[in-house]
mmCIF file of the N, C-alpha and C atoms, coordinates in Angstrom:
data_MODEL
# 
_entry.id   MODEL 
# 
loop_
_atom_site.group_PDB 
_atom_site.id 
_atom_site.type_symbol 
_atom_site.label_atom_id 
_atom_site.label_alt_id 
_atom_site.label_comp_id 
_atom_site.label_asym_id 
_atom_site.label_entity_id 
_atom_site.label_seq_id 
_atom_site.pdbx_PDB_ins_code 
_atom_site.Cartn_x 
_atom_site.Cartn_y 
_atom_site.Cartn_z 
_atom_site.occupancy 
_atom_site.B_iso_or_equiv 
_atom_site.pdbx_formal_charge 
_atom_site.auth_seq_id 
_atom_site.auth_comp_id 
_atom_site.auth_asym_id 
_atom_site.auth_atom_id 
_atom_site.pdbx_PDB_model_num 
ATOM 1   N N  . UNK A 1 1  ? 0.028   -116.462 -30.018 1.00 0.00 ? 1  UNK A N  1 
ATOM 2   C CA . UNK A 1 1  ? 0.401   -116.097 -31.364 1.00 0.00 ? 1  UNK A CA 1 
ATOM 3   C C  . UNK A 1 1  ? -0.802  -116.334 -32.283 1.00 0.00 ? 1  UNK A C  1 
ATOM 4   N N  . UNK A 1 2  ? -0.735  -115.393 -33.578 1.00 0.00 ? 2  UNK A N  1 
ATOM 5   C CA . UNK A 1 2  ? -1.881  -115.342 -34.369 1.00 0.00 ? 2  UNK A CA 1 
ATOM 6   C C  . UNK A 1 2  ? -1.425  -116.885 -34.971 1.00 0.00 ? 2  UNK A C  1 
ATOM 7   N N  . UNK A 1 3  ? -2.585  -117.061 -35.385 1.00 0.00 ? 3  UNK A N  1 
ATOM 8   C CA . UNK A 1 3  ? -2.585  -118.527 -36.954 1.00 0.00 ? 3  UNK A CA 1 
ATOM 9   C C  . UNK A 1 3  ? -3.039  -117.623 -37.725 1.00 0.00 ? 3  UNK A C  1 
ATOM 10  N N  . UNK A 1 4  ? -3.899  -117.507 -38.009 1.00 0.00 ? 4  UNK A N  1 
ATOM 11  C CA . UNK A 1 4  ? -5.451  -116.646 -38.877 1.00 0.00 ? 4  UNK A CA 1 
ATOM 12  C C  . UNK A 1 4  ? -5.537  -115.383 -38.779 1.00 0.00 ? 4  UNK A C  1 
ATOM 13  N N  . UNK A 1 5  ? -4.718  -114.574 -39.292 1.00 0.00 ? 5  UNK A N  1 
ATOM 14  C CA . UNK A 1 5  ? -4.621  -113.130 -39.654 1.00 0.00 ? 5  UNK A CA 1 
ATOM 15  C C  . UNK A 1 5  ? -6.422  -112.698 -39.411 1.00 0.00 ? 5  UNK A C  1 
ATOM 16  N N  . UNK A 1 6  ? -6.722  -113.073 -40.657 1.00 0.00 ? 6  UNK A N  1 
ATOM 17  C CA . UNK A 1 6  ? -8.099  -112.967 -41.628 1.00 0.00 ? 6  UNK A CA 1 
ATOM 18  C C  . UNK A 1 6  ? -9.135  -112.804 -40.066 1.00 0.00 ? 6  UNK A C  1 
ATOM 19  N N  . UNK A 1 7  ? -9.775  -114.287 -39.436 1.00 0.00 ? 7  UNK A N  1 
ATOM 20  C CA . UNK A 1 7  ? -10.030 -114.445 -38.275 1.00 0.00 ? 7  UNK A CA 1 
ATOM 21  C C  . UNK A 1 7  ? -9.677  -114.066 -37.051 1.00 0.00 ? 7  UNK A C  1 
ATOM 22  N N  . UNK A 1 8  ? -8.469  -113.136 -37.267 1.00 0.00 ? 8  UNK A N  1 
ATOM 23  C CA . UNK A 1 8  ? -8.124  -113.212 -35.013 1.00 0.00 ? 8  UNK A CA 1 
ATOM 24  C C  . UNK A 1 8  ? -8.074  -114.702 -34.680 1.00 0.00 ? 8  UNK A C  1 
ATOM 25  N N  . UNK A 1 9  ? -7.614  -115.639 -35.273 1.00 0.00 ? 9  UNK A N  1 
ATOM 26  C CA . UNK A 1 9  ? -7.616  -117.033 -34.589 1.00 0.00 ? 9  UNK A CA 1 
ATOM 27  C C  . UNK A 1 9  ? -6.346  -117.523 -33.693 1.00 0.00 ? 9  UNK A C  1 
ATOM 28  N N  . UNK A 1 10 ? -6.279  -117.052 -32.493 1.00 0.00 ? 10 UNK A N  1 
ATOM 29  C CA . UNK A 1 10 ? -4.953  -117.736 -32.334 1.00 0.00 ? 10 UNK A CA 1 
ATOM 30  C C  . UNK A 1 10 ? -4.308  -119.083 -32.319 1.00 0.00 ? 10 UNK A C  1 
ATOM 31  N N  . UNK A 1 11 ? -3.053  -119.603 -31.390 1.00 0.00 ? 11 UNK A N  1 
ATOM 32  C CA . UNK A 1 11 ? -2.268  -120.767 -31.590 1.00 0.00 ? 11 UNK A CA 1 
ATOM 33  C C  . UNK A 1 11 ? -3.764  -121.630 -30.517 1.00 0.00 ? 11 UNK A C  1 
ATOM 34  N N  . UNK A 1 12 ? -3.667  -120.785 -29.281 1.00 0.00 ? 12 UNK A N  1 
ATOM 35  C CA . UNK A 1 12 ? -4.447  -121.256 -28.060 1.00 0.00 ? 12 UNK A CA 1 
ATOM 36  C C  . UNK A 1 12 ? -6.006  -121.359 -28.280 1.00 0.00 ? 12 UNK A C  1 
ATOM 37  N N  . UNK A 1 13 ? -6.430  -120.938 -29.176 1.00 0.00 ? 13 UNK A N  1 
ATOM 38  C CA . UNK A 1 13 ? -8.338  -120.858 -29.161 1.00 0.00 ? 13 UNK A CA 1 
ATOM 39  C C  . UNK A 1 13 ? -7.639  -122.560 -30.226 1.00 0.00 ? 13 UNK A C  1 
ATOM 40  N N  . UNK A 1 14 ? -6.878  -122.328 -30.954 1.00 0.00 ? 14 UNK A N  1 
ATOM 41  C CA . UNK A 1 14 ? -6.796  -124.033 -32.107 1.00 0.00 ? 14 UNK A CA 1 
ATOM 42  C C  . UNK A 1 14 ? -6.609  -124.932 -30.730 1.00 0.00 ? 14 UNK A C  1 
ATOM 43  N N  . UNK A 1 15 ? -5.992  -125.409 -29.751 1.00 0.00 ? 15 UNK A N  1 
ATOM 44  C CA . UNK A 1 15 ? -5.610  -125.994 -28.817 1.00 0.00 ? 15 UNK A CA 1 
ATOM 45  C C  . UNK A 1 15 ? -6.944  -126.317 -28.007 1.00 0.00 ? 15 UNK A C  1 
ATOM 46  N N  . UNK A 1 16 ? -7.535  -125.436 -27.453 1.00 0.00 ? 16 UNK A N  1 
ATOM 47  C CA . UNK A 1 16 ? -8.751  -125.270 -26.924 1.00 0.00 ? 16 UNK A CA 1 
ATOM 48  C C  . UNK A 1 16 ? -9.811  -126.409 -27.602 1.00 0.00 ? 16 UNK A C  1 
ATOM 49  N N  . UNK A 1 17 ? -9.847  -125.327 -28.874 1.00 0.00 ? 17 UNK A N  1 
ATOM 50  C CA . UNK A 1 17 ? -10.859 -126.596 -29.775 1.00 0.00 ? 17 UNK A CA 1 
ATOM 51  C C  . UNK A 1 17 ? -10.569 -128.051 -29.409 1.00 0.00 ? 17 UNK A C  1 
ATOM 52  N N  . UNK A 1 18 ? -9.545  -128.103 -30.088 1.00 0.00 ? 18 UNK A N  1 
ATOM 53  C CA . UNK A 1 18 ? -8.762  -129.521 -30.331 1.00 0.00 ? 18 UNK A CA 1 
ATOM 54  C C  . UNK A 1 18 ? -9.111  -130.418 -28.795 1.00 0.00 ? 18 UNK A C  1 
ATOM 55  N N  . UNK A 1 19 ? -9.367  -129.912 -27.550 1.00 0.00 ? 19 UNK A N  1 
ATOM 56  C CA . UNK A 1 19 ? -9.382  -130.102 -26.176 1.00 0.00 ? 19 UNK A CA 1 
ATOM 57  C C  . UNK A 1 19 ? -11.333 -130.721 -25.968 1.00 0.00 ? 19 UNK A C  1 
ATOM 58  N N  . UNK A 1 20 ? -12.056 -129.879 -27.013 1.00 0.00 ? 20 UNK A N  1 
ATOM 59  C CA . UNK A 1 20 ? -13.044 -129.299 -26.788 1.00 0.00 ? 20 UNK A CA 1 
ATOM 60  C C  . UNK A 1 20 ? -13.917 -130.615 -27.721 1.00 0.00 ? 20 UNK A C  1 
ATOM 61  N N  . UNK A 1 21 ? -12.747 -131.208 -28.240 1.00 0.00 ? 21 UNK A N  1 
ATOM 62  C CA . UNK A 1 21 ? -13.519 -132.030 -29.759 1.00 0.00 ? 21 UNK A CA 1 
ATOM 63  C C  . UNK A 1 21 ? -13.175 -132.034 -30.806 1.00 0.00 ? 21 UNK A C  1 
ATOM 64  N N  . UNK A 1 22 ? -13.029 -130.787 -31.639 1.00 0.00 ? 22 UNK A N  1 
ATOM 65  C CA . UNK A 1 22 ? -12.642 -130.835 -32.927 1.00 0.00 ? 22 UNK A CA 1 
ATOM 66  C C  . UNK A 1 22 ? -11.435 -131.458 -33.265 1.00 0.00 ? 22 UNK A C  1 
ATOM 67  N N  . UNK A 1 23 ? -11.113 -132.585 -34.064 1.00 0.00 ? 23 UNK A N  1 
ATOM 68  C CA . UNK A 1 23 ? -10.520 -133.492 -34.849 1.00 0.00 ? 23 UNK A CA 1 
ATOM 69  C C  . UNK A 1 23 ? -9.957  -133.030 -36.047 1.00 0.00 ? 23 UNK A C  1 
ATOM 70  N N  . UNK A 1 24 ? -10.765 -132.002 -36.688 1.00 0.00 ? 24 UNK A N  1 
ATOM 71  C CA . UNK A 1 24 ? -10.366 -132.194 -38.722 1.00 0.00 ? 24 UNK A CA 1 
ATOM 72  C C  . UNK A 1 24 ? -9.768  -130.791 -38.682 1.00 0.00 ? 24 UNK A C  1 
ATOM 73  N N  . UNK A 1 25 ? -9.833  -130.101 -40.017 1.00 0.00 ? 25 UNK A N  1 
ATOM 74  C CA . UNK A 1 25 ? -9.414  -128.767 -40.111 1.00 0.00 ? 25 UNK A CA 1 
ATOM 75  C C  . UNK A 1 25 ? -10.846 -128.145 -40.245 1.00 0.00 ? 25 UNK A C  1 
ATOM 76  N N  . UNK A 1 26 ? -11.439 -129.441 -40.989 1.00 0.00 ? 26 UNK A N  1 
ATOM 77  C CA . UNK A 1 26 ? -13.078 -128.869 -41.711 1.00 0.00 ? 26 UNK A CA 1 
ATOM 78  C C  . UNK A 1 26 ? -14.038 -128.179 -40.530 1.00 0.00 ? 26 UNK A C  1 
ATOM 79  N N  . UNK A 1 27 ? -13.816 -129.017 -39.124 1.00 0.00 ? 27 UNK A N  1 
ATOM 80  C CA . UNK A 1 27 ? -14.805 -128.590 -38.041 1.00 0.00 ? 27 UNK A CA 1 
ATOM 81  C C  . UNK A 1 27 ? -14.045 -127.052 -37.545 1.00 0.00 ? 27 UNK A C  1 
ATOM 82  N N  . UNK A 1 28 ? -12.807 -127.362 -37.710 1.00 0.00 ? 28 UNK A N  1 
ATOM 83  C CA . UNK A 1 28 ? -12.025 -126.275 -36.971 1.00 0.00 ? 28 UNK A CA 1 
ATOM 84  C C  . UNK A 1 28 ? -12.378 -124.885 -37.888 1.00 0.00 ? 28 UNK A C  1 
ATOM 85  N N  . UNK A 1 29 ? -12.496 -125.191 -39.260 1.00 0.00 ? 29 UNK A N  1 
ATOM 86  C CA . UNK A 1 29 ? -13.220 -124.217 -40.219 1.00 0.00 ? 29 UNK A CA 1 
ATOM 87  C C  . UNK A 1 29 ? -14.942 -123.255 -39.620 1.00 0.00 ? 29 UNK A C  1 
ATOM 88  N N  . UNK A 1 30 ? -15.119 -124.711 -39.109 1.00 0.00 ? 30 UNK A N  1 
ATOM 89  C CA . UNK A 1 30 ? -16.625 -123.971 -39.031 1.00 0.00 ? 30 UNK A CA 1 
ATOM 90  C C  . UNK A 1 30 ? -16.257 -123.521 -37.433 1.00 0.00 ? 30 UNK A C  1 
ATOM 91  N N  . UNK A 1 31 ? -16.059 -124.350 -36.921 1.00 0.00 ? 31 UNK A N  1 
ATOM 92  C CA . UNK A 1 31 ? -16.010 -123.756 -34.959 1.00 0.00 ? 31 UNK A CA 1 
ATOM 93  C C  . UNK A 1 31 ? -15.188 -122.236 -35.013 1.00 0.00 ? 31 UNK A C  1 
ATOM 94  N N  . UNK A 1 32 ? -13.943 -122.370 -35.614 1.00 0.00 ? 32 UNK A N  1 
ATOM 95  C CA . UNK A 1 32 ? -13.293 -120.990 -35.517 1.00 0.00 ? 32 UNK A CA 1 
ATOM 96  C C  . UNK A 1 32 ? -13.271 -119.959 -36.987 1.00 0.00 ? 32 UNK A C  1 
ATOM 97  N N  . UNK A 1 33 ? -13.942 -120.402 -37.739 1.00 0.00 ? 33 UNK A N  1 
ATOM 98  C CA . UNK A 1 33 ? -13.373 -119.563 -39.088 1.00 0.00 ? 33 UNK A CA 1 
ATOM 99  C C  . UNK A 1 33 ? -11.831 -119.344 -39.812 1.00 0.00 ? 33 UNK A C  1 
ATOM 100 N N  . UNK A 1 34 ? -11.244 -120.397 -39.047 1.00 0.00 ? 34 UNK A N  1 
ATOM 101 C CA . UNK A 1 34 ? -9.846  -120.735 -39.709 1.00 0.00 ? 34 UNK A CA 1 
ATOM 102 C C  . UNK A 1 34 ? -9.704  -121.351 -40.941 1.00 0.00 ? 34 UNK A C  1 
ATOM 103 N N  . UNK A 1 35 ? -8.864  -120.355 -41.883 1.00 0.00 ? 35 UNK A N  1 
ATOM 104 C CA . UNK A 1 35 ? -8.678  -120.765 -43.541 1.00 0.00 ? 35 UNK A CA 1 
ATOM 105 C C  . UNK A 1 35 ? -10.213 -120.177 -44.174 1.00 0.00 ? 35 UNK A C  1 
ATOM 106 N N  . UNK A 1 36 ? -10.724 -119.862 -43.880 1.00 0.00 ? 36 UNK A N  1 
ATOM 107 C CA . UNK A 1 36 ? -11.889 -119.604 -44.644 1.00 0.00 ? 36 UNK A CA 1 
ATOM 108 C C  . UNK A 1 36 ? -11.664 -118.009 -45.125 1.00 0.00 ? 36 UNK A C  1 
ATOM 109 N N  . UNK A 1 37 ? -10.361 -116.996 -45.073 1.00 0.00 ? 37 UNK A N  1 
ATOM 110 C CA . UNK A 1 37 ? -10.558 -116.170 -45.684 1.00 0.00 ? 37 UNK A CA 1 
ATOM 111 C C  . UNK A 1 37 ? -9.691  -116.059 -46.626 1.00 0.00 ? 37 UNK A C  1 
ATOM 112 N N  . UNK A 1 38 ? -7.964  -115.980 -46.589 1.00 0.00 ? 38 UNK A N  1 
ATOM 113 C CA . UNK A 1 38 ? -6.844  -116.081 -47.698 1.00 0.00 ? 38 UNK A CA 1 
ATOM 114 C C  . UNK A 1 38 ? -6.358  -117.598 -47.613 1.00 0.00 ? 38 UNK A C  1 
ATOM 115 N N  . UNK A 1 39 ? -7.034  -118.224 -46.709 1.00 0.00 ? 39 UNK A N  1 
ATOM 116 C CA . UNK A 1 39 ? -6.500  -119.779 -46.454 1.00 0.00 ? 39 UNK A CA 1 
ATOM 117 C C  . UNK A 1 39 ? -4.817  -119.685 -46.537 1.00 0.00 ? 39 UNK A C  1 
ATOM 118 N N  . UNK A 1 40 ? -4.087  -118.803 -46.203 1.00 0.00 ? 40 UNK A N  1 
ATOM 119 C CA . UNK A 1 40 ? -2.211  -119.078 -46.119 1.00 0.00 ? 40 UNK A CA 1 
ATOM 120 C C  . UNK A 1 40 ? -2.591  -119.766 -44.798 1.00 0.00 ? 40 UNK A C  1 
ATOM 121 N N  . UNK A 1 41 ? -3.072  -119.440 -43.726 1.00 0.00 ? 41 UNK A N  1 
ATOM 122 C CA . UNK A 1 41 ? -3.172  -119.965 -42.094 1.00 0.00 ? 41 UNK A CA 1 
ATOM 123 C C  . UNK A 1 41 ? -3.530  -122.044 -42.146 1.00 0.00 ? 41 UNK A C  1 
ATOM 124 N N  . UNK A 1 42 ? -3.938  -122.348 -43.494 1.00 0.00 ? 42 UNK A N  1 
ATOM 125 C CA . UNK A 1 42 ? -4.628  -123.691 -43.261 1.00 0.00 ? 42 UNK A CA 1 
ATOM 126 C C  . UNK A 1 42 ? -3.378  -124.648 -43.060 1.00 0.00 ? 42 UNK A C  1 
ATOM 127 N N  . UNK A 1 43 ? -2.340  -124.547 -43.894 1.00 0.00 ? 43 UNK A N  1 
ATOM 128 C CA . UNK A 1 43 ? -1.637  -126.109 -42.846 1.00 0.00 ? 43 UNK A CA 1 
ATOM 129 C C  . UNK A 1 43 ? -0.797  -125.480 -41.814 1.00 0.00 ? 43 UNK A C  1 
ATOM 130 N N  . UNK A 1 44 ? -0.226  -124.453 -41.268 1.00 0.00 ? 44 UNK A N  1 
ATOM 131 C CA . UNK A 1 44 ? -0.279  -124.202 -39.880 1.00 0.00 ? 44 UNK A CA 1 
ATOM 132 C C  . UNK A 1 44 ? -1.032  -124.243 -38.929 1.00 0.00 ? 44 UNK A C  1 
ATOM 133 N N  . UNK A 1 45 ? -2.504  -124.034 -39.311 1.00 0.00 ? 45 UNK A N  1 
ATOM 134 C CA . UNK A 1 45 ? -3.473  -124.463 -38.237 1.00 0.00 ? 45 UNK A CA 1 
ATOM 135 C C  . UNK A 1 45 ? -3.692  -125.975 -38.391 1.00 0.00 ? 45 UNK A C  1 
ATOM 136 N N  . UNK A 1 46 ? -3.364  -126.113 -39.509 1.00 0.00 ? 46 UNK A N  1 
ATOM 137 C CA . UNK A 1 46 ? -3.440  -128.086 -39.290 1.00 0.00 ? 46 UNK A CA 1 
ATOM 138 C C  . UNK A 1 46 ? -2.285  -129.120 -38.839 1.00 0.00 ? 46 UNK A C  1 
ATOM 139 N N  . UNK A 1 47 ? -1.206  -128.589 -38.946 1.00 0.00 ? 47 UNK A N  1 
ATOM 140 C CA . UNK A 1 47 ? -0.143  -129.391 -38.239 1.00 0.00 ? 47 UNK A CA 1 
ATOM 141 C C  . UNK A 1 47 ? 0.004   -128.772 -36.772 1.00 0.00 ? 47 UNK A C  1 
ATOM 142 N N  . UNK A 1 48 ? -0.931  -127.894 -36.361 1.00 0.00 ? 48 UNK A N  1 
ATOM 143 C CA . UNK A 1 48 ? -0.939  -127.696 -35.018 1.00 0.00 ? 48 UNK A CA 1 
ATOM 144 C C  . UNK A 1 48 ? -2.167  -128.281 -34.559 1.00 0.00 ? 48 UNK A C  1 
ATOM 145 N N  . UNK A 1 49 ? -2.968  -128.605 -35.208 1.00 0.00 ? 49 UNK A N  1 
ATOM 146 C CA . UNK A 1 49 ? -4.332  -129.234 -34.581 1.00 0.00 ? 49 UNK A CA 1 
ATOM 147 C C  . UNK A 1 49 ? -4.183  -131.085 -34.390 1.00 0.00 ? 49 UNK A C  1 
ATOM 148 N N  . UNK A 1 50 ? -3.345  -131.244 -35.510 1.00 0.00 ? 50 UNK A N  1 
ATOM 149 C CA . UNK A 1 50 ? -2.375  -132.563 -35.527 1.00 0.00 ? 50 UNK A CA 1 
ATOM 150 C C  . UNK A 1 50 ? -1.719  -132.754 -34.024 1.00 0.00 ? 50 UNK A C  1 
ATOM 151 N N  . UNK A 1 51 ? -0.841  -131.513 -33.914 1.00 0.00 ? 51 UNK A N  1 
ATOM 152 C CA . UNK A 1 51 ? 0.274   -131.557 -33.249 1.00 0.00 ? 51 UNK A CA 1 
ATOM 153 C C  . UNK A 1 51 ? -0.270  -131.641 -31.423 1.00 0.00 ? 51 UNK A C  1 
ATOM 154 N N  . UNK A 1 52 ? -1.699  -131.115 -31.574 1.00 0.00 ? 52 UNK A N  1 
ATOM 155 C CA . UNK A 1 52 ? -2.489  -130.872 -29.947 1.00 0.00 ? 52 UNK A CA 1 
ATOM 156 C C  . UNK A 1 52 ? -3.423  -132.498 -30.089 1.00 0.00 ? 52 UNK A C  1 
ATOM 157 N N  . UNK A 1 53 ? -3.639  -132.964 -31.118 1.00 0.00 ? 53 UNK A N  1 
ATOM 158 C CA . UNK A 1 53 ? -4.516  -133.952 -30.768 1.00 0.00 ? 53 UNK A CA 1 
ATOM 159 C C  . UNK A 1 53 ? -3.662  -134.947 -30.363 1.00 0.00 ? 53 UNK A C  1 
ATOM 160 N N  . UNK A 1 54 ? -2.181  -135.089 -30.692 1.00 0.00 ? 54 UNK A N  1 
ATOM 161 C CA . UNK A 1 54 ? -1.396  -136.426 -30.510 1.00 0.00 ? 54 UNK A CA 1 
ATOM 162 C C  . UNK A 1 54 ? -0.644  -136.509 -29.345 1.00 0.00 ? 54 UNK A C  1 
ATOM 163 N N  . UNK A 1 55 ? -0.949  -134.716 -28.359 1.00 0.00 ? 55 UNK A N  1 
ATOM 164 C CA . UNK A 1 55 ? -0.446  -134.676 -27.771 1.00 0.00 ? 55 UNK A CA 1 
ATOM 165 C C  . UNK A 1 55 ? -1.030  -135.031 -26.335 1.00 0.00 ? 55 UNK A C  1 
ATOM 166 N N  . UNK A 1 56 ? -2.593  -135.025 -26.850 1.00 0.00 ? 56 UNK A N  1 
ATOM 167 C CA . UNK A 1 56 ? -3.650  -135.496 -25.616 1.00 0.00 ? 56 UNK A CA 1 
ATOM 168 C C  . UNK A 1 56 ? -4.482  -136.844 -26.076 1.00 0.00 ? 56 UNK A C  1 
ATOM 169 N N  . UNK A 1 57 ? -3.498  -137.432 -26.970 1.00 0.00 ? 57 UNK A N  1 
ATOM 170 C CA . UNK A 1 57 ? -4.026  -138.561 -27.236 1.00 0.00 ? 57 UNK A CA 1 
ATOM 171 C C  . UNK A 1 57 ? -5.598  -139.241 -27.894 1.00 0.00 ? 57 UNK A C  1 
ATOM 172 N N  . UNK A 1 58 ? -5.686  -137.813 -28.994 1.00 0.00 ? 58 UNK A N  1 
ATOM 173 C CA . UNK A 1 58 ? -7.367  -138.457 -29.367 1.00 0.00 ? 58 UNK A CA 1 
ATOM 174 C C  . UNK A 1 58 ? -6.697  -138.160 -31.031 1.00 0.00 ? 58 UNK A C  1 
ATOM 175 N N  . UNK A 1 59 ? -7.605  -138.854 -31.487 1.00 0.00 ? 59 UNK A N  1 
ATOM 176 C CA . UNK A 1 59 ? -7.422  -139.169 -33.114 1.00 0.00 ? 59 UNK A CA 1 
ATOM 177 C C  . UNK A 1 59 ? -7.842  -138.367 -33.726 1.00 0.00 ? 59 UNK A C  1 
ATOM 178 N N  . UNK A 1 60 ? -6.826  -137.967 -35.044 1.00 0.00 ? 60 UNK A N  1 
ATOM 179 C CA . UNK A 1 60 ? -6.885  -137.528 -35.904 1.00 0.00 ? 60 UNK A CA 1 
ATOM 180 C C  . UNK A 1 60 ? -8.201  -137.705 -36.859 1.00 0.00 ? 60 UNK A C  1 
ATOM 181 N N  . UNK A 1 61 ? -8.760  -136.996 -37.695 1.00 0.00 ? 61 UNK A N  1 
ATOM 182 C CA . UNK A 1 61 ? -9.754  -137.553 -38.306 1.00 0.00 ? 61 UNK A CA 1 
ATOM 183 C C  . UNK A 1 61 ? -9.347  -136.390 -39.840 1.00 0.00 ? 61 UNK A C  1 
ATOM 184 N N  . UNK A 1 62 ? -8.871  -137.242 -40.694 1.00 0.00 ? 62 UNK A N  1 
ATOM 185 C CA . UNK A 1 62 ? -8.498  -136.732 -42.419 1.00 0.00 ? 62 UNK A CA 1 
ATOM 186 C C  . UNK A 1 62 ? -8.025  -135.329 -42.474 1.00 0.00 ? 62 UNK A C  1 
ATOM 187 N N  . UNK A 1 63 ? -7.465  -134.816 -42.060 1.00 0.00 ? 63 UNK A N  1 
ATOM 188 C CA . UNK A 1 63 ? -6.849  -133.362 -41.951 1.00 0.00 ? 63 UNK A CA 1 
ATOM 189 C C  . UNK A 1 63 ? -6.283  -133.146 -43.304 1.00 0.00 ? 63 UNK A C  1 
ATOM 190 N N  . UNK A 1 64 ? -7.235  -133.317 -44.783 1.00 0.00 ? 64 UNK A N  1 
ATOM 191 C CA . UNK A 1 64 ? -6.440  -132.938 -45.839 1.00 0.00 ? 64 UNK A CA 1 
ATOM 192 C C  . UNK A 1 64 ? -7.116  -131.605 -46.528 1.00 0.00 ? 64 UNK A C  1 
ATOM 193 N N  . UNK A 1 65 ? -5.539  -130.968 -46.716 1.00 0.00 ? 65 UNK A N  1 
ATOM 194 C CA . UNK A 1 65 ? -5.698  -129.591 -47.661 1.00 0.00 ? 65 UNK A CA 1 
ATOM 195 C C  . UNK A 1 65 ? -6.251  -129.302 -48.954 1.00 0.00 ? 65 UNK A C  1 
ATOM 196 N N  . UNK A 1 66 ? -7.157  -128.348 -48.990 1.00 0.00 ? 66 UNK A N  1 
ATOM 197 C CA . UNK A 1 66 ? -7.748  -128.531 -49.952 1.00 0.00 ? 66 UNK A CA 1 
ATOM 198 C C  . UNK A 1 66 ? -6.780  -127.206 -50.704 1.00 0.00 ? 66 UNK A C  1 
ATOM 199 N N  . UNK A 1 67 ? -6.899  -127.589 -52.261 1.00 0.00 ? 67 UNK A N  1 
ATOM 200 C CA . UNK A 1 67 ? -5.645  -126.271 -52.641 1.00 0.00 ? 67 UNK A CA 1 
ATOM 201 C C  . UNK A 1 67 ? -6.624  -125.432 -52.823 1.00 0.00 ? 67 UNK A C  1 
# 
């Protein structure tokens, strides 16, 4: 499933990352271009990047929305 209209970003490339390293939304910004075009995709891609890091057990690092 899409996240990121704007990007082509799907649910699985956010998962991947999250697998890969990325922690914040900010890295996930730069690694995938998620939220960086109408930003509606940013706290769905962040309570899923939440939702993959807690699920493989590595820490969160400040996942806050910027309005």
């Amino acid at each position: 499933m899409y996240v990121c209209i704007c990007r082509a970003v799907s649910d699985g490339q956010i998962r991947d990352a999250a697998c890969q390293g990325v922690c914040s939304l900010e890295d996930l910004s730069k690694c995938l271009g998620v939220g960086t075009g109408c930003g509606r995709c940013r706290q769905h891609a962040s309570d899923l990047l939440t939702e993959t890091l807690a699920e493989i057990g590595k820490p969160v690092i400040s996942i806050a929305l910027a309005a």
